[in-house]
C-alpha positions in Angstrom: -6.9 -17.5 -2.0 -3.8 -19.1 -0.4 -3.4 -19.8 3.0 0.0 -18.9 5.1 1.5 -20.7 8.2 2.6 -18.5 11.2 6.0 -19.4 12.5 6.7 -19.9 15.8 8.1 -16.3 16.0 4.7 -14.9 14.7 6.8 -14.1 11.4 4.4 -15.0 7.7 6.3 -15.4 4.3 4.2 -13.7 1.6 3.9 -16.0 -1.3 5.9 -15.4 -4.2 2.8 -14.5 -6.9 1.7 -12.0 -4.4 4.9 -10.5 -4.1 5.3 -10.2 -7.6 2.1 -8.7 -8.2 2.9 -6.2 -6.0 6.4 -5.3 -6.7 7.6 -5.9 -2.8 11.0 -6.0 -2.4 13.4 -7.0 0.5 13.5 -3.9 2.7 10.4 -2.6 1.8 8.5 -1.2 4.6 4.5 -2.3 4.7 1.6 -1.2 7.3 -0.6 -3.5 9.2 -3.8 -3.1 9.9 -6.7 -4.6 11.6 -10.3 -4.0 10.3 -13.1 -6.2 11.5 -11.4 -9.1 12.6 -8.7 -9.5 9.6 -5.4 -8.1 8.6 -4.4 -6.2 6.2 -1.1 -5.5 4.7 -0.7 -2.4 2.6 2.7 -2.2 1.1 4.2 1.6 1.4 5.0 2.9 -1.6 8.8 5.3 -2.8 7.3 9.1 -3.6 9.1 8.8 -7.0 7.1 5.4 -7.8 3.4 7.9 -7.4 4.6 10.2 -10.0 2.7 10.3 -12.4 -0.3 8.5 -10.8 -2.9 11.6 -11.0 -1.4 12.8 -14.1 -4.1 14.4 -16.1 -6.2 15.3 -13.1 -8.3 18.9 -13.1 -6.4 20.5 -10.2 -8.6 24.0 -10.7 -11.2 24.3 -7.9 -13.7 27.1 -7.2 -12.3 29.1 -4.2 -14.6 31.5 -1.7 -13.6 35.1 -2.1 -11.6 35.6 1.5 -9.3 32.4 0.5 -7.6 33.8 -2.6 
């Protein structure tokens, strides 16, 4: 675990290993979130970079009658 300073314009540099781990890049947009008294940061991702992420998945599903 590595532990961040908050400037005095409430601004946080993620560390370089975590950023590289992650792929962010300058410009990229990422979500806060609070959830029981922490934060999390959940980087959002390009639609072209989730290609490919389910491939292989069983898209065929039983469907009533009436939703044909």
């Amino acid at each position: 675990m590595q532990t961040i300073t908050v400037s005095p314009k409430y601004q946080i540099v993620i560390p370089k290993l975590i950023r590289e781990s992650l792929k962010i890049r300058p410009g990229q947009k990422i979500q806060i979130v609070e959830y029981n008294g922490r934060i999390e940061l959940i980087p959002q991702r390009d639609i072209e970079e989730l290609r490919g992420l389910v491939k292989g998945i069983d898209t065929r599903l039983e469907r009533e009658p009436d939703r044909v």
